[in-house]
Structure formats: structure tokens, C-alpha cells
N, C-alpha and C positions, 0 to 999 in steps of 0.2 A: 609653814611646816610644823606639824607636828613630832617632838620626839618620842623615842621609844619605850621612853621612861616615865614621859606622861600619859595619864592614864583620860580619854577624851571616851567625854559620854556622847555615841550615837544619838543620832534624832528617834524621835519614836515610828517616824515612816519607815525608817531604812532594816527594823528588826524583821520584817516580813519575809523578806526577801533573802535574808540571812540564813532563816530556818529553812527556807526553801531549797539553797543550796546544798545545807545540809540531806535532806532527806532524800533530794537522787540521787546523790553520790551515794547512799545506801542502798537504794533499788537497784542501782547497775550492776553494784560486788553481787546480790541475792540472781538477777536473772543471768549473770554469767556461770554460777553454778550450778540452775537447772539444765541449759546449754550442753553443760561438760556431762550428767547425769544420764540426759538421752540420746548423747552420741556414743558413750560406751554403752547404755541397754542396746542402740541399735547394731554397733561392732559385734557384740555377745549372741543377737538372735541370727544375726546371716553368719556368721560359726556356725550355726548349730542346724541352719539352713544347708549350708551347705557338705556341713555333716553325715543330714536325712539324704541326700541328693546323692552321694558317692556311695551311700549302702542301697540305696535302690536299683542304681545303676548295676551295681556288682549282681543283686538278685535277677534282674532283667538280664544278665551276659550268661548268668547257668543255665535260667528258662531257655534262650536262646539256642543254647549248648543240646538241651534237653531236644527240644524240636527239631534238630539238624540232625540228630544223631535217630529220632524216631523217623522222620524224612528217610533218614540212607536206611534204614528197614525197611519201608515200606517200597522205596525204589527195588531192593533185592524181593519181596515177594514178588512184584509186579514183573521186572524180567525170569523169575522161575515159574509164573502164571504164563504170561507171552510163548515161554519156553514150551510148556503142558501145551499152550493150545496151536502151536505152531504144530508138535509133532501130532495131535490129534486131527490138524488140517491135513496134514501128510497123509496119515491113515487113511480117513475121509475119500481124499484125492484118491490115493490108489485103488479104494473100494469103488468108487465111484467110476476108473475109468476098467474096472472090471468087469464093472454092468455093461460099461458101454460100445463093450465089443460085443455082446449079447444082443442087445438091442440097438438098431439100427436108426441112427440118426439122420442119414439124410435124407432131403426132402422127397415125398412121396407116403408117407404113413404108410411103410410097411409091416408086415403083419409082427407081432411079437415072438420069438423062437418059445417051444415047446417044452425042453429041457431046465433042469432043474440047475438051479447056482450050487456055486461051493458052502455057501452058508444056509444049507436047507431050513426052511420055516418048519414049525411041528405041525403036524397033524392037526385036522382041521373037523368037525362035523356037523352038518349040518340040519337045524329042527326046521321042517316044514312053515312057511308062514303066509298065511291068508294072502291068497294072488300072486304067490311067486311057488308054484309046488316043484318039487324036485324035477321030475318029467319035461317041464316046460323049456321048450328050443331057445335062447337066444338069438336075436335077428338085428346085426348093424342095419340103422336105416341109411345110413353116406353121411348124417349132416354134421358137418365137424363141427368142433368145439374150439371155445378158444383159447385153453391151451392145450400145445400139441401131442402130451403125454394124455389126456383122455381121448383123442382119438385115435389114437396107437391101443390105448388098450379095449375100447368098442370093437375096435376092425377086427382086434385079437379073439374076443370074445363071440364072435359072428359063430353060429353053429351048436354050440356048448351050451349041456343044459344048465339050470338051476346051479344041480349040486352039483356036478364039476365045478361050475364059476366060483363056488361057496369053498370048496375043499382042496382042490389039487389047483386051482391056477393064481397066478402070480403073472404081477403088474410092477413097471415101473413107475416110481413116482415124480415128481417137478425137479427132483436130485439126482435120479437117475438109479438111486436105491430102489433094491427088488422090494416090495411088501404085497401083502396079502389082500385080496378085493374082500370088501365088505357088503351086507348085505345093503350098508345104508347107502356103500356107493351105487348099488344096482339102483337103488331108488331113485339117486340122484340123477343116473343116464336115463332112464324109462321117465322117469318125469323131464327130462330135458328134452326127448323125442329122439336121444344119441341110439337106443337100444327097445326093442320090442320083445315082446312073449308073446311065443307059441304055440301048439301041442306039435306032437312028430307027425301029425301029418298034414300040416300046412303046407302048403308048395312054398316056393324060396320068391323071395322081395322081388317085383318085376323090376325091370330096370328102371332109372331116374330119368326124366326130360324134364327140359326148362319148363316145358309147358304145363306138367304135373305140378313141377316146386312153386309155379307162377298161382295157380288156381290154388294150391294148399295156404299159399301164402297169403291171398285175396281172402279166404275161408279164417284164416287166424285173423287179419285185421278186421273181419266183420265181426268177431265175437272179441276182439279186446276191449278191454277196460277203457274208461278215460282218463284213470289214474296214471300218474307217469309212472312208468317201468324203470322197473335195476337194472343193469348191466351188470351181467356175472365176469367175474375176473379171472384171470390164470393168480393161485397161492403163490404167496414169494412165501421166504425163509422168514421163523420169527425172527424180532428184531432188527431187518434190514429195510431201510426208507425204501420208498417207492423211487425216490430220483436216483436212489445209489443202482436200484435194482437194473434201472434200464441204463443208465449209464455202463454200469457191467455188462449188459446184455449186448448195448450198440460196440461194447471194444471188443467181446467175443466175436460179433460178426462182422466187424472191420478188419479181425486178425485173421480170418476163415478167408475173407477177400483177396485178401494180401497174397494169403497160400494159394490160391485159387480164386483168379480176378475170374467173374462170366462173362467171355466177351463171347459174342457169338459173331461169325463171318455171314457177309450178304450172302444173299441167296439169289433163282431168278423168281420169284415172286412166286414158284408155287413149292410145297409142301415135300418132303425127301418122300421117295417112292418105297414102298411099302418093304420091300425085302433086305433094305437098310434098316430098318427100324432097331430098337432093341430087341434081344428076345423074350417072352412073356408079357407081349403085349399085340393087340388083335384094335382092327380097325371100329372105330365106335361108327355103329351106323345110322344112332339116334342124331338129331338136329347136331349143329354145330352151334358152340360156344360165340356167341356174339361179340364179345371183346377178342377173341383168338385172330392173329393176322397171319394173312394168307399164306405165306411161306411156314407156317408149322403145322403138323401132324396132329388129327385127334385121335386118342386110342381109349381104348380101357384095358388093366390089368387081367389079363388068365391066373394069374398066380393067387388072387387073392380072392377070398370065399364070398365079398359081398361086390357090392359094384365097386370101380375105383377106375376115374377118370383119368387118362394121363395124356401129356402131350408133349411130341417130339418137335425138338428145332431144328434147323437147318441143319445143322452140325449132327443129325444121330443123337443129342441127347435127350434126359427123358425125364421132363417137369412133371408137378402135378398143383401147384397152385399158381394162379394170377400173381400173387406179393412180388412173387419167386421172377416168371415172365416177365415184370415188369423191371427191373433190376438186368436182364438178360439183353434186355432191348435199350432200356435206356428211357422210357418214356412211359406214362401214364397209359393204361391202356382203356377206351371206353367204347359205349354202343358204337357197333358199325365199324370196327378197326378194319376187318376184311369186308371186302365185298359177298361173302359168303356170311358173316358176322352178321351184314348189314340187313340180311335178308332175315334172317334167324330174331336178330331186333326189332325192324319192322314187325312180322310176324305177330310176335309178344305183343306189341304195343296195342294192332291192330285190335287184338284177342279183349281189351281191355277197353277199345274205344278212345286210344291216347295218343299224340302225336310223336315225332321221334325223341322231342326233347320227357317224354314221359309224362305231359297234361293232359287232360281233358276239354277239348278245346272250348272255353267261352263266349256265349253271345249275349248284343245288348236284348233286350227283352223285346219280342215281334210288336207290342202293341205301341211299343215307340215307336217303330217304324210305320204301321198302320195307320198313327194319328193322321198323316199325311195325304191320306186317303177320302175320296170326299165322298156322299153316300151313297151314290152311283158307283163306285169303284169299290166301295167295301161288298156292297151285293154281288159283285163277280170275284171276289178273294176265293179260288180253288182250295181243296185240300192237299195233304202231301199224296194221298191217295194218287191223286189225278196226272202226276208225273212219272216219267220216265225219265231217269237220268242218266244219262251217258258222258262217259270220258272220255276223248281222246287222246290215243299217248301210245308211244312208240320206242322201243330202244331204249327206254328209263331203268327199268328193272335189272340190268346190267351195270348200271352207276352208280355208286356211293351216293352222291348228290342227287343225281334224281331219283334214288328210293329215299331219301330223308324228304323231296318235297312230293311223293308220290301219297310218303302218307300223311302228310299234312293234311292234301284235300282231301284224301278217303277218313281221315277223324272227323271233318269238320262235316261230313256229309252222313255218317253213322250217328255222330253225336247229337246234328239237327235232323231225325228223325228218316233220313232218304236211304235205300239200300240200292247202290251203284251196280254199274255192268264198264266196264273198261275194253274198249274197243283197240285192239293193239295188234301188230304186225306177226306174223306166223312164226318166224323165228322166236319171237320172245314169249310164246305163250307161257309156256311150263315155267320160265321165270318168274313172271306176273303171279302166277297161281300159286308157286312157290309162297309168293310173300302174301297172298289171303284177300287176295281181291278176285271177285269174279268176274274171269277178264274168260273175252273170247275174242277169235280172230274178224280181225273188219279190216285188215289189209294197208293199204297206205292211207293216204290223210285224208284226201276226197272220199274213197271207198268207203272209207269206216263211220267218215259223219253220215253216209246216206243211208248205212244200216245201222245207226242206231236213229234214224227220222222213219224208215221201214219197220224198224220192231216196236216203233212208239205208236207210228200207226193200226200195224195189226193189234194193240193192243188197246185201240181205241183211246192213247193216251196223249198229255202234253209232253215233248218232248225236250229236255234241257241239254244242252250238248255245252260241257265245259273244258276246259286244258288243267294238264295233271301239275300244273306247277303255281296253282293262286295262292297266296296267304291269306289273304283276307278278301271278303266283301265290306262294302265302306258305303253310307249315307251320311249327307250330310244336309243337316234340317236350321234353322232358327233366320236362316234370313232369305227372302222372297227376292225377287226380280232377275234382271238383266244389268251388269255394269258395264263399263269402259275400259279396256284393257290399256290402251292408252295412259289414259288420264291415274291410274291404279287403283280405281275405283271399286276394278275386281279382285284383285290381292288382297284388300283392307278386308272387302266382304268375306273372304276365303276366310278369315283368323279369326273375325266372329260367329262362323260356321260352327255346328256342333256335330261332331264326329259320332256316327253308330254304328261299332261293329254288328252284323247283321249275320245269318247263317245265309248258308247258299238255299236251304229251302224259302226261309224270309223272303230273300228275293229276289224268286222265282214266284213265288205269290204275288208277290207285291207290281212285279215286272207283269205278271198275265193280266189282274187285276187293273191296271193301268191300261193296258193293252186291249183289254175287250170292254173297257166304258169309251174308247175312243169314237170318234167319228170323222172321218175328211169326205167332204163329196157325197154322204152318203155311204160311205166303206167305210169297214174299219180293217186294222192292221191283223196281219197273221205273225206279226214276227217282231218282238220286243228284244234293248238290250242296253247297253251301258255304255259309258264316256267313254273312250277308247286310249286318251291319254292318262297321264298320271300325276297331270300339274289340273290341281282346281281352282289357283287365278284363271287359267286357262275355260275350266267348266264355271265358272260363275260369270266370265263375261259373253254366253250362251244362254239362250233361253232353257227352263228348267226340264222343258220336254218338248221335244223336236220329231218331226213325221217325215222328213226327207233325206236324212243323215242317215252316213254309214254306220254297219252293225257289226260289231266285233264278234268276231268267231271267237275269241278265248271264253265267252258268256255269254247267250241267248236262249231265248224261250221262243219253239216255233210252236203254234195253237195248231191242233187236230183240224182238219177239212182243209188245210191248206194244200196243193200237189206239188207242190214247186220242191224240189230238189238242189244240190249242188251239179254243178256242170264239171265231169269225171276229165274233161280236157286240160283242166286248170292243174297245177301241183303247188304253184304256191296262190295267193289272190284270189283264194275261192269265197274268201267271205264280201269283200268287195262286187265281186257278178252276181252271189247270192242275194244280198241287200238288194240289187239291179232287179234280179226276177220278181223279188215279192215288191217292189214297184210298181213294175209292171203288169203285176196278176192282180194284188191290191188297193193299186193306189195311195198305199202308206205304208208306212214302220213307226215304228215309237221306241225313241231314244232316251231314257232317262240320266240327262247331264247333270244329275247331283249323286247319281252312285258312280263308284270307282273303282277299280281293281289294284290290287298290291298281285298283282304278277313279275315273274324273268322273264322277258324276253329277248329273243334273237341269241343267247350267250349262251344257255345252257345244252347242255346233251342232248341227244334224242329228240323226239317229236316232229316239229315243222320245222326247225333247225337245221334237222338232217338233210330235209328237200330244200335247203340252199347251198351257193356257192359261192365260195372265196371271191370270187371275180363279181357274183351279182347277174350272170347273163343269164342264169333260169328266170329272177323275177323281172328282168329288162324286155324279155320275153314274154311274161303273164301280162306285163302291161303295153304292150303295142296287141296283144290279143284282146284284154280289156278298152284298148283304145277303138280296135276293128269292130268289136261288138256292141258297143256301145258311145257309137260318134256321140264326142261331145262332151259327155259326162268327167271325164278323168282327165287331169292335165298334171306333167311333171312338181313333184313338190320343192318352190326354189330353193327352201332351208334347210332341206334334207335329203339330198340326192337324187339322183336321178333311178333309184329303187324305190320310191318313197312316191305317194300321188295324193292328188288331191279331188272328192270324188265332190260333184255338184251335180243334183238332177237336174237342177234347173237349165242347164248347159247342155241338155240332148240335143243329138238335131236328128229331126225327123227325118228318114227317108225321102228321097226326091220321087213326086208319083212320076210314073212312066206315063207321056200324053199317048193321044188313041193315034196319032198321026205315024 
């Protein structure tokens, strides 16, 4: 050990390390006072931070102040603006419901009162201007508009010339506010076709018929444009949406229902008798409304100066639009509602060449059906010339349904070039004629085929004799032969068939043409026709054309020089003995098993329907007569009743000769 007192010299290693200790223990004293230096700079700047922060705050709470307090002003303008326009809707209102005991709102567009309001308009006068001169009449044509305050003021204006309209009269507007008519509104009606000019001595607008508005209508769609058209609108109010409009529009007339639901009471199906009617209104004796159903009245207005349609319901009251009717009833109303409708419908359609549903009926094109034809048979293709076509039909014209399929085939027989004769029962002539067919009487069902085969004759023609209920003629072409019904060889073949609607002229040509390149024996057939059923698995496992089979009366072609007739004994079964005679006279018929008929039978109204019975003993009867006249031929059919047969020639039996003994 060393003492305190002696004084010991370090090695010279050990001095290094000595100064060393020295110098940090000076560095630690220096960086613990920068330490202390930027924790008070940073104490000193968040003071001053948060200094900035509490006076911003405070500016941010007077802004606030400032906005809350501009807020509650502008809330106070806003409910003493609300206020202003509340009592201005008041005013409004009251003006409004002013006019509208002046002018009559319900429905019927009646005329506009004469009389002047409380808030009279000033003085008015009017300077002459090219095509409207003071003199000239006013003339409502009927055609309303869509909306209902301009055809309230056309009907008004019916009579009145120029400068009247210009000066002293007054119209209500979409508000129900009286103003003044313009001259630009004149323009507006006269170019919309609501109003005409005239001089004073023009006679007054003859009355309207559908069949007038049908052909004027037919007349504008041939001269329109192919540009698409506007549709003109009824003005709302500025500033009000089109969804608010009608929305408002549907609660005012849900709240009108409420007060006055329209129920109307059944009736017995026909129309309240005339001296119940209302009064100022007179029986319309033009056509009848084809949507109008039977139990309501057609009238028109006395009261009012131009035409004006009205109709009464069962109940005595007194409509004038469809919208209206329809809401009364309960149901949509369309072509043919009445049977009286239906006729008025038909009609129209006829007038146009359309069927009920409103087309013109389409066919496949003749020379596809022709293809079929081989060169011998193309050399005997008649023209339309060379026929006589006749309908049979009976008790139709009295039926919703069969005046819808009555004009089915008279479209499809106007439209393929043939102009009909409709042979139909005495009671229903004027019905027939009614709906525009040229129908004359040929009596029951036998009678009437043998006078339109009589008038074909005298007329040196071919004769077609059809049934008023076919929808279509049907060919079907792409596959050749005979299959197996069995095996279902003809079903397959049936679906790669190719289907050609055909007109009834087509094939009537097409049927003669066939018909007279034929040969059996040396004859040939007077009398051509069609599958008789309406499954063509059925006709495809059949040969394509057959000369011994039965000939359906719903479609056939009998050829000129034939005598042969129906046997007037028969009432129903007549086409069955028919086939039988021209057998007999001819030695063949011709069948074509690839055309088909889309007809009703046995279901519908009228016709040969009517010459059956519930029970089946009229035709149980046609056929033990068919049996007595022709041993052998007909035998009960097993699948299908004992109304139902099966005809084979080849199953005759001759006569037993009488011997000489």
C-alpha cells in the first residue's frame, strides 16, 4: 500500500485513460444544459400555442353568434313570405272557384256560359289579318283535344265570327281563370283541325260517323311524314314537376270518387228506353259506337250548336267520353263490347280489308306454293277470274264470336284478291248485310251450297264453296312420301315439314290445277279438296294425293261441266254422299293430304252446328240413310262415336242383279 503522503509516479500507460475520464464528465455537465434549454423553448411555444388557439376559438363562437342570429332573420322572412303566399293561394282559390260555377265542369264539354265575369277584361279590337277576315263563321269540327279546357272553348266558339272571337268572347284557362282568346290561339285550333272558317253562307258541319273519321284518318296517314311526331300536351303551371302535376291531378279525382263513387246497377242487357233518357238529348241514328255495350244508350246533344255525342247508362245517366264508361263499368272497353259494337267494328275493319284484331291478313307468297306443281299442272293453274266463291253461314251475324271469325275469312278473301257472296239463312239477312258482306239468302245448309254451285254455273264458273269460321289455309312442302304411323315415322316427318300459309285463292288454284292434270281410268275428277283432319302425323302417314277419299265440305273446288249436286234429303252428312256422287259420275276426286284447315268445329254458334242435336239422333239418322244409299261404303267410326264414320269406296257392294227367272 501506498500512503497518502507519498507522492507515486503513475506508469505512462495509465495517463490516457485518466484524461479520458476527465473529458466526459465535462461533456455530460454541457449536454445536460442543452436538455434544460429546449424543454423550456418547448414549455414557452405550446403557451403561446395554446394562447393562439383560445383567441381563435373565441372569434369562431361571435361568427357563430353572427350566423344564428342571421338564420333567425331569414327564418322570419321566410314564414312572412309563406304568409304573403298562403293568403295569395286563398285569393287564387276563391277566384278560381268563381269561374267555376260559371263554367261547367262535368264531364260532357258543355258549352261555355255567354255572360260576362265580375272582373270584366277591357275592350278589345280587332285589325283584319290575311285568312281570318272579320265575317268568317267559326265551325267546331267535334275533334277533341287533349286538354279539356280547349275543347270547352272550340264547342264555345262553334257559330261566332272572327271578330266576336277576337273581341267580346272569353275562355277559361287550365286554372279555371277567365282570359281573353288570342288570335294566335285561333291559329292554334284551325291548325290543329279543333275549328274551321267559313263565310255565312256555308251550311253547318254534317254530322260525324266513324266511317267519315275512319277514311279522314286513312287520308292523314297516307300524307304523314316518316319523321316521328310530337305529341301535344295539356300546359301545367310554371314551375310545377310533371310527377307533382299528376299526382295532384290523381288525389283530385280520387277525392271526387269518394264524394261520388260511379257505380252503376245491372241492367237487362238492353239500353233504358228513350223517354227516360235525360232531357236535351235526342236518339243518334248514325252507326253505333263499337266499344258501347249493349245495356247503354247512344244519343247526341240538342243543346249544343255543333255535334256532341252522348250516352246514357242504365241508371238514366248521361256520359260523353270512353275514359269516363270505363271507370262506370269497371273494365276496359274494346272492339265488339256489344253485339251491336261488334257489327259497327266488323264493318270498319271490313271498309279497310283488316281482320277483327285490326291486320291485314298475310300470305306466304303463291309461287312457293306453286313450286309444287309439275308442268302439266302449272298449264292448268286458273285465274282468280275463273271462280265463284261462296260462303256458307248461317246465324253467325247475331254472335260476338262468329262476327269476329266471320271476318276473319272475308279479310283473307278481299285481301287474296276474291270478292265473296255469303249464302245465309232469311232471318239473318239484314244482319249479314249490316256488317258488309254481300250475303243473300240460300236457306239452310243443303239449299244454300246448291245455290251457290247454281250461280257458279250460270255463270260459267268454278265454284269454291267455304265455312265462315277457317283461320287459315296451311301447306306443307320439304318432305316427299308415305310414313308409318305406327312406327312414328310420320310424326318425325310432320316437324321437318315446312308450313305455308297460303290465301284461300292460292288454294283454289292450286287445288283445280291439280285437279284437272289428273287422270284414273281415263277421267278425271270434277271435284278437289283438303285433309279433313287437323293432326298432320295423321296426313303425312297418307299418300300426298288421293282420288277415293272423302271431301270435306268446310273447303272444296267443284270444276264447271260437272251436274252433280247435293241431295237436299240430307241435313247434316251432305258432304260425305256428295264425295259419293262425284264417284259415281266421275270416277274420282282429288284429295290433297298435305294442305290443312285451322277451322272450329262442331263448338261454335251458328252454321251446321245448329242442324245438330244434343242427343246426336239427327246425324245417327244421316248415317243409316248414308248406310241405305250407299251399301257398304260407311261403317261406324270405333274412336269416335257412333256420330262419327268411316267412308271407304272400295267397300261398295253392288247391287244384286234381279235373274230373268
Amino acid at each position: 500500500f501506498i500512503s497518502s503522503g507519498q507522492r507515486t509516479r503513475l506508469p505512462s500507460a495509465m495517463a490516457p485513460k485518466v484524461s479520458r475520464v476527465k473529458a466526459s464528465s465535462s461533456g455530460k455537465t454541457a449536454k445536460h444544459g442543452l436538455v434544460a434549454k429546449v424543454a423550456a423553448a418547448t414549455k414557452r411555444q405550446g403557451k403561446e400555442r395554446e394562447a393562439a388557439a383560445q383567441q381563435s376559438l373565441e372569434v369562431k363562437e361571435a361568427e357563430l353568434q353572427a350566423a344564428k342570429q342571421a338564420l333567425q332573420e331569414k327564418e322570419a322572412e321566410i314564414a312572412a313570405a309563406k304568409q304573403a303566399l298562403a293568403a295569395k293561394e286563398e285569393a287564387l282559390a276563391e277566384q278560381r272557384a268563381d269561374a267555376m260555377k260559371e263554367v261547367q265542369h262535368e264531364d260532357g264539354g258543355n258549352e261555355l256560359p255567354e255572360k260576362k265575369y265580375d272582373h270584366e277584361l277591357p275592350g278589345r279590337k280587332y285589325a283584319e289579318v290575311e285568312g281570318f277576315p272579320r265575317a268568317a263563321i267559326i265551325r267546331a269540327t267535334g275533334k277533341a283535344a287533349g286538354a279539356d279546357y280547349i275543347t270547352k272553348r272550340c264547342t264555345a266558339l262553334d257559330g261566332k265570327t272572327v271578330e266576336e272571337a277576337m273581341t267580346t268572347f272569353q275562355t277559361a284557362n287550365c286554372f279555371g281563370q277567365m282570359v281573353t282568346y288570342s288570335l294566335s290561339d285561333l291559329r292554334y285550333d284551325v291548325k290543329a283541325g279543333r275549328l274551321e272558317l267559313s263565310n255565312g253562307s256555308t251550311p253547318p258541319r254534317p254530322v260525324a260517323t266513324p266511317a267519315r273519321a275512319a277514311a279522314k284518318a286513312s287520308a292523314k296517314a297516307d300524307k304523314a311524314s316518316p319523321s316521328k311526331t310530337v305529341k301535344s300536351h295539356p300546359l301545367r303551371p310554371l314551375g310545377v314537376k310533371k310527377d307533382q302535376l299528376k299526382a295532384k291531378q290523381s288525389a283530385i279525382k280520387a277525392k271526387k270518387a269518394e264524394k261520388s263513387p260511379m257505380i252503376e246497377p245491372e241492367a237487362d242487357g238492353k239500353p233504358l228506353p228513350v223517354e227516360k233518357w235525360p232531357a236535351g238529348v235526342r236518339v243518334d241514328t248514325g252507326p253505333r259506337v263499337y266499344w258501347l255495350p249493349d245495356d247503354w244508350g247512344q244519343g247526341v246533344k240538342t243543346t249544343c250548336k255543333s255535334f256532341l255525342r252522348a250516352f246514357i247508362s242504365p241508371k238514366g245517366k248521361m256520359y260523353y267520353h270512353k275514359p269516363v264508361i270505363e271507370q262506370i263499368v269497371g273494365r276496359k272497353l274494346g272492339a265488339g263490347e256489344g253485339i251491336e259494337g261488334a257489327r259497327t267494328w266488323a264493318r270498319d275493319q271490313l271498309a279497310e280489308m283488316k281482320d277483327w284484331k285490326g291486320r291485314v291478313p298475310k300470305f306466304d307468297e303463291d309461287e312457293k306454293l306453286f313450286e309444287g306443281l309439275s308442268p302439266e299442272e302449272r298449264a292448268q293453274l286458273p285465274e282468280v277470274e275463273d271462280f265463284h266463291f261462296g260462303v256458307i253461314s248461317a246465324r253467325r251475324a247475331g254472335d260476338r264470336e262468329g262476327i269476329r271469325r266471320m271476318i276473319g275469312v272475308q279479310a283473307q278473301l278481299l285481301a287474296s284478291g276474291a270478292t265473296p257472296r255469303w249464302y245465309v239463312d232469311e232471318p239473318s239477312l239484314e244482319e249479314y248485310r249490316n256488317i258488309g258482306v254481300d250475303a243473300v239468302v240460300g236457306g239452310k245448309l243443303v239449299p244454300a251450297r246448291n245455290a251457290c254451285l247454281e250461280e257458279a254455273a250460270k255463270q260459267n264458273k268454278i265454284a269454291v264453296e267455304l265455312s265462315d269460321d277457317i283461320r287459315e289455309w296451311a301447306v306443307y312442302t320439304g318432305v316427299k312420301g308415305k310414313f308409318s304411323l305406327q312406327t312414328g315415322e310420320a310424326n318425325e316427318a310432320s316437324k321437318k315439314a315446312v308450313k305455308l300459309r297460303v290465301s284461300p285463292v292460292a288454294a283454289a288454284r292450286f287445288l283445280t290445277a291439280k285437279m284437272r292434270a289428273a287422270k284414273v281410268d281415263g277421267k278425271r275428277p270434277y271435284l278437289a279438296g283438303v285433309y279433313p283432319l287437323g293432326n298432320l302425323g295423321q296426313a303425312y302417314a297418307t299418300e300426298e294425293v288421293t282420288d277415293q277419299n272423302f271431301i270435306l265440305g268446310d273447303f272444296f273446288v267443284h270444276d264447271r261441266g260437272s251436274p252433280v249436286r247435293f241431295d237436299e234429303r240430307f241435313i247434316l252428312k251432305e258432304d260425305y254422299d256428295f264425295t259419293c256422287q262425284h264417284l259415281e259420275a266421275h270416277g274420282s276426286v282429288l284429295r290433297c293430304n298435305r294442305m290443312l284447315l285451322g277451322v272450329v268445329h262442331e263448338s261454335n254458334a251458328g252454321g251446321a252446328c245448329s242442324e245438330r242435336d244434343t242427343s246426336g239422333d239427327r246425324e245417327r239418322k244421316m248415317i243409316q240413310f248414308l248406310e241405305e244409299k250407299w251399301p257398304g261404303v260407311f261403317r261406324v267410326n270405333p274412336h269416335r262415336g257412333d256420330t262419327q264414320v268411316v267412308m271407304n269406296w272400295r267397300w261398295r257392294k253392288q247391287p244384286q242383279a234381279v235373274s230373268a227367272s
